[in-house]
N, C-alpha and C positions, 0 to 999 in steps of 0.2 A: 610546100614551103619549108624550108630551112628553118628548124627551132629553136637556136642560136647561134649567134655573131659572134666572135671577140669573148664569150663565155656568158654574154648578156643576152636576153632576151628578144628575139625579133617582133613578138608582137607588142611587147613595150617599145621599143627600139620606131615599129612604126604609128604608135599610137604620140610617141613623144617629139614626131617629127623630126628623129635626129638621124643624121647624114653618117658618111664615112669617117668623116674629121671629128664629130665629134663623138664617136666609136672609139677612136684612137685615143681622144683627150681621154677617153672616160678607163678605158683597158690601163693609161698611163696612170692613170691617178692611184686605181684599185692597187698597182702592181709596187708603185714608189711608195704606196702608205703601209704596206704589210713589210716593207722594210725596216722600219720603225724609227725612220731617218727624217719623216716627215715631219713638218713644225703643226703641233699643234695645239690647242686652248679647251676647256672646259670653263663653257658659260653655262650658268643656272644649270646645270646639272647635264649638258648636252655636250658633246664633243666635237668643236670645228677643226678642221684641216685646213691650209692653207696653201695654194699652190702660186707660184710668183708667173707670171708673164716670161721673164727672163730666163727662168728654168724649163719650160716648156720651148721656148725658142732654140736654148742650148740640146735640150734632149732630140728633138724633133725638129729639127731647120727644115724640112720638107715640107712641114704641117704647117710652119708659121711663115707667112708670107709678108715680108717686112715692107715691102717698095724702097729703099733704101731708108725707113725711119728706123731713128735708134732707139733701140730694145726699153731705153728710159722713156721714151714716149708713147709707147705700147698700154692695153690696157691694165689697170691696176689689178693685182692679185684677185684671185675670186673666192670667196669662201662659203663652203659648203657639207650640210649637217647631214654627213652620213651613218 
C-alpha cells in the first residue's frame, strides 16, 4: 500500500474515512494557507483559518458540484484549528 496521497497520510487518510474530494479540499487548504493570503483569527491562544464556500468553488469548479444553486446558497465557510 501507498504511504501517502496528496503529501498526507494514507493510513490516516483511511482511518478518517476520507475520499478523493476531500484529499483535494485538504492538499487546497495546506497549499492556500502557506501563502499567507489566507484570513485568519487567533482565539484563546489558537489559530483558525477560514475557508469561504465561494472560493473553493472558484478554485475548484470540478470538485464543487453546484446543481445550478448559487454559490450564496452553498455551505457556509468552515473553520478549522490547524
Amino acid at each position: 500500500m501507498q504511504y501517502s496521497f496528496l503529501g498526507f497520510s494514507v493510513v490516516k487518510m483511511m482511518e478518517l474515512d476520507l475520499d478523493m474530494k476531500d484529499m483535494a479540499i485538504l492538499r487546497y487548504f495546506v497549499d492556500f494557507k502557506e501563502t499567507g493570503r489566507m484570513n485568519s483569527e487567533i482565539i484563546e491562544g489558537d489559530k483558525y483559518y477560514w475557508v469561504s464556500y465561494k472560493s473553493l468553488e472558484e478554485e475548484m469548479p470540478y470538485l464543487i458540484a453546484t446543481s445550478g444553486v448559487p454559490s450564496s446558497e452553498g455551505p457556509p465557510g468552515v473553520v478549522l484549528n490547524i
